[in-house]
N, C-alpha and C positions, 0 to 999 in steps of 0.2 A: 292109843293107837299102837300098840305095843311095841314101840320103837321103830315102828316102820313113819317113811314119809312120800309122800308124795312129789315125782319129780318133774320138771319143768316141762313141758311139752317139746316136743324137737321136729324140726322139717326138714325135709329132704334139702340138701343141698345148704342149707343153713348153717352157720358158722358156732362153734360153740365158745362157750365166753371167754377162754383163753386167747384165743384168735383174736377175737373184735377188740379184748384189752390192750394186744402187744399191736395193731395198728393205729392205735390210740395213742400210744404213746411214742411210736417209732416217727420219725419227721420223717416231711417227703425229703426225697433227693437234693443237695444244692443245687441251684439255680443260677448259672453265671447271666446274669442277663446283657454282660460287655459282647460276648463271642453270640450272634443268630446264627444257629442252624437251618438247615432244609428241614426241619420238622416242625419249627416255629410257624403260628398260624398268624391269620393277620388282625392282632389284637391293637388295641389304642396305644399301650403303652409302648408295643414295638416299634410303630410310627413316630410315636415320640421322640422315641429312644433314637430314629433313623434320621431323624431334625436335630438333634442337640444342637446347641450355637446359634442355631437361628432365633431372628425375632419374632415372636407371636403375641396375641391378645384371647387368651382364656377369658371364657364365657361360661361362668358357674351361676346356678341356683341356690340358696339356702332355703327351701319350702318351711324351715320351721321359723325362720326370725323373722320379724319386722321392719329392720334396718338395714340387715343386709339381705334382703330377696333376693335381688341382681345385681353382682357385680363382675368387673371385666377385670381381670390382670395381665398389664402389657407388664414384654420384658423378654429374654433370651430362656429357651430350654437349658435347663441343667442337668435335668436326672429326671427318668420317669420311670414307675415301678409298675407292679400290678393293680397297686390302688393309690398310687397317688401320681404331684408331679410337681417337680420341681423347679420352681422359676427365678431369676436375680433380674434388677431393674436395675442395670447401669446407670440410669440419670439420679434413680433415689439411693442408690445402695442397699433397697428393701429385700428380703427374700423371700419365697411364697410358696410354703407345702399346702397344694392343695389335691384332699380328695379327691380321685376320680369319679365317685357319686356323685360328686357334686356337678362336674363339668358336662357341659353342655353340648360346644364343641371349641373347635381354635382356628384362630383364623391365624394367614401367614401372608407377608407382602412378599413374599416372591414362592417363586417353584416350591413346593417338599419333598423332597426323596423318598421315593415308596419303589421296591421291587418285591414283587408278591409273586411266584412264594422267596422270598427273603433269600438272598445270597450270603455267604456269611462276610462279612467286613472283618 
């Protein structure tokens, strides 16, 4: 080929691989999830996040086991993230990271605090 090569095709508007490499590697932005701003949309974990302290009953699915298909975790909100949610059972002393894939929905015995679109606290 006499030292020539053939080069990668290129489109308009297309990123070339230095680009695509250095957002690869760069992290998004921190994320304080304590402080909601007026830009925050209204996602689960914000509502969650807007209940800490209260008591609930998480309703998860596990589609792949046999043992635990369905089960419920009562207990107080502690922490909720993007993908998960954090629950303590004052009577057991149990604690419980669970998935948000996994949840189903939550029930609550009293009011939840929801203002959409979110004020900041």
């Amino acid at each position: 080929m006499n030292g020539s090569f053939y080069e990668n095709p290129t489109f308009p508007g297309a990123k070339d691989e230095n680009e695509v490499r250095q957002e690869m590697i760069t992290p998004p932005g921190n994320i304080n999830y304590d402080s909601l701003g007026e830009e925050e949309q209204s996602y689960i974990e914000n509502i969650l996040r807007l209940n800490r302290g209260k008591k609930a009953k998480a309703y998860v699915s596990y589609p792949d086991s046999v043992e635990w298909r369905d089960k419920v975790y009562e207990g107080l909100i502690e922490q909720a993230g993007r993908d998960h949610l954090i629950m303590s059972n004052p009577d057991t002393g149990k604690w419980y990271l669970i998935r948000i894939i996994y949840l189903n929905y939550v029930e609550f015995d009293e009011k939840i605090n929801y203002s959409y679109p979110f004020a900041k606290i």
